[in-house]
N, C-alpha and C positions, 0 to 999 in steps of 0.2 A: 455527429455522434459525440456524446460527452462521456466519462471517466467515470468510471463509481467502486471506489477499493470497500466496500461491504463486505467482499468476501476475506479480504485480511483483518476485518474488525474483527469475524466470525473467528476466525482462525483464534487470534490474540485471545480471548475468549474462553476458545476451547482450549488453549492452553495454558489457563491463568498467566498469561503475560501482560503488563502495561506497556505502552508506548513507548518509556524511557527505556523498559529493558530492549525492546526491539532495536531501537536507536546500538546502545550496546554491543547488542549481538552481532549484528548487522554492518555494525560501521558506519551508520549514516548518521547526517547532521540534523537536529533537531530543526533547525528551518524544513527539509527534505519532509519531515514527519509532519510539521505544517502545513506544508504543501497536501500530502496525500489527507490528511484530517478534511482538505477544503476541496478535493476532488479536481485537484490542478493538476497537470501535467509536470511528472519529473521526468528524469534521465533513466534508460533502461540500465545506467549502470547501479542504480538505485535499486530498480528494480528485481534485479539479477541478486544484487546482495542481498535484499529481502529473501528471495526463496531459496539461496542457499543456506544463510542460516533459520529458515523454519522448512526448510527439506522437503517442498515444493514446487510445484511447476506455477508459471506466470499467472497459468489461468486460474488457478486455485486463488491468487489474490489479486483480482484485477477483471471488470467484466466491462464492454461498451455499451452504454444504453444510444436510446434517440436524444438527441438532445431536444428539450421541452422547449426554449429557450428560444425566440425569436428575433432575427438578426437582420 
């Protein structure tokens, strides 16, 4: 199963947010923001801070797909 934060694009979006404000609000580091841009795995303490400051639950930004991806 791989990562796909689509639904916190969707989010930033409907909120008129950019990335940088996120980082901000959130407290995280712009590498972390990297990271989710490339659909890598971060720390749920990442992730946590993410839906507290956009006043969500995990699943609102965060889904598991199949991974396509042959190994």
């Amino acid at each position: 199963m791989a990562v796909s934060y689509k639904k916190l694009w969707k989010i930033l979006i409907d909120k008129d947010m950019k990335k940088k404000d996120l980082c901000v609000a959130a407290g995280i580091s712009h590498a972390s923001m990297a990271k989710l841009g490339k659909n890598e795995n971060v720390t749920t303490d990442v992730l946590v801070k993410i839906c507290t400051a956009l006043q969500c639950d995990i699943g609102d930004i965060m889904e598991l797909t199949p991974d396509t991806s042959s190994k």
